[in-house]
C-alpha positions, -999 to 999 in steps of 0.1 A, spaced: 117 23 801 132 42 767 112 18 747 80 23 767 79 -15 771 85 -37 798 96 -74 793 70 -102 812 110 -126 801 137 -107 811 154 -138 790 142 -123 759 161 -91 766 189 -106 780 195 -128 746 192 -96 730 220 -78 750 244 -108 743 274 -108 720 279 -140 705 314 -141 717 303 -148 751 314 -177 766 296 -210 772 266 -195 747 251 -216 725 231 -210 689 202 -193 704 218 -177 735 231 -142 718 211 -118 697 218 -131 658 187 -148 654 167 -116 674 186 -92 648 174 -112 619 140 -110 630 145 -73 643 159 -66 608 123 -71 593 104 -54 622 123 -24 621 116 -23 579 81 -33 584 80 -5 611 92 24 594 78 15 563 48 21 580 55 56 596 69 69 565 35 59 550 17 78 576 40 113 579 44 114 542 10 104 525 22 126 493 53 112 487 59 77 461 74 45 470 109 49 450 113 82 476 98 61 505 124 36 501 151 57 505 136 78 536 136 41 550 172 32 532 180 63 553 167 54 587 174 19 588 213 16 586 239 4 603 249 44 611 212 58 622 208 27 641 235 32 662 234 67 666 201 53 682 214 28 701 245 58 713 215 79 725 197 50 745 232 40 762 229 7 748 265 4 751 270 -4 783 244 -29 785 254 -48 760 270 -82 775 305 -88 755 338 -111 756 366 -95 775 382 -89 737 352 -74 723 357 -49 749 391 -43 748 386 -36 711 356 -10 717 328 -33 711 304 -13 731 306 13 708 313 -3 674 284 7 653 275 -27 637 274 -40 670 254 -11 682 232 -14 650 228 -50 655 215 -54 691 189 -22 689 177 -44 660 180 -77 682 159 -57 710 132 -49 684 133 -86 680 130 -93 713 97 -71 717 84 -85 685 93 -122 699 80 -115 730 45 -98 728 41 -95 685 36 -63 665 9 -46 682 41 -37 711 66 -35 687 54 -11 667 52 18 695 83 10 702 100 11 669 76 52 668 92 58 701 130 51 689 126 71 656 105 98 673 108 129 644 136 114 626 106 98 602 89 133 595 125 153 589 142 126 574 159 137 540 174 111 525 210 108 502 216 83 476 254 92 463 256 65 441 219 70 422 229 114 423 263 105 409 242 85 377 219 110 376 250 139 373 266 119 347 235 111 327 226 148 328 265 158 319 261 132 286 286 107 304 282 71 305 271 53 337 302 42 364 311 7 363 310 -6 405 331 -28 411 326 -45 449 360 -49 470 349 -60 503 315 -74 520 316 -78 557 286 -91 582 262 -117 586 248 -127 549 210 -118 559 229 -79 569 258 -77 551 
């Protein structure tokens, strides 16, 4: 109902709701695949929006008004406001550990249900959908690079560029 959409396969949504540590799944009976796919929807999506609420504004700033929507974070503050939560279907550990409301989780099956609409009925549905869950965020949306205003300080102060160096990568390789 939040999504303005309703499933003709309850499978589809269920698959999306499921945790892959769920017992007696198989390869294509929890939501990685639907994320993956989500994943691009969601981009595609907002891509889209931003286009349309900001007609003035260039691609470099466009990308990160989307870099700032579609995150692990903003996603699952979405997900927090929808009550995904407690829908989501998880191990009896995942739970004990706070699964429910672990953002990348969180993240992860909002962008496993967009997959699921997208799977389910194409882009044409998806599309509202993906409007309906960003609502205003894509008109008010101001967006914070750290790392590209920390360059920018330092190239402005005469200082040379920071050298990154990357300690730790954690997730699934296509959403690390």
């Amino acid at each position: 109902e939040v999504l303005g959409y309703k499933f003709e396969n309850l499978d589809w949504l269920e698959r999306a709701l499921t945790h892959r540590s769920m017992p007696g799944g198989d390869a294509h009976s929890d939501y990685e695949r639907l994320e993956f796919i989500g994943d691009a929807v969601l981009d595609l999506a907002v891509a889209h929006l931003l286009l349309d609420a900001h007609p003035e504004v260039k691609e470099g700033e466009l990308s990160k008004m989307r870099a700032a929507l579609v995150n692990t974070a903003s996603l699952a503050e979405i997900a927090r406001h929808l009550g995904l939560g407690r829908y989501i279907k998880l191990s009896r550990g995942e739970l004990a550990n706070g699964g429910a409301d672990r953002p990348s989780i969180l993240a992860d099956v909002l962008e496993a249900v967009v997959g699921a609409v997208y799977r389910e009925s194409g882009y044409d549905h998806a599309f509202p959908c993906v409007k309906t869950l960003f609502g205003e965020l894509v008109t008010t949306v101001t967006p914070t690079d750290p790392k590209t205003e920390l360059q920018e300080a330092l190239h402005a102060s005469g200082s040379e560029a920071p050298e990154y160096l990357l300690e730790c990568v954690e997730g699934p390789e296509h959403a690390p």
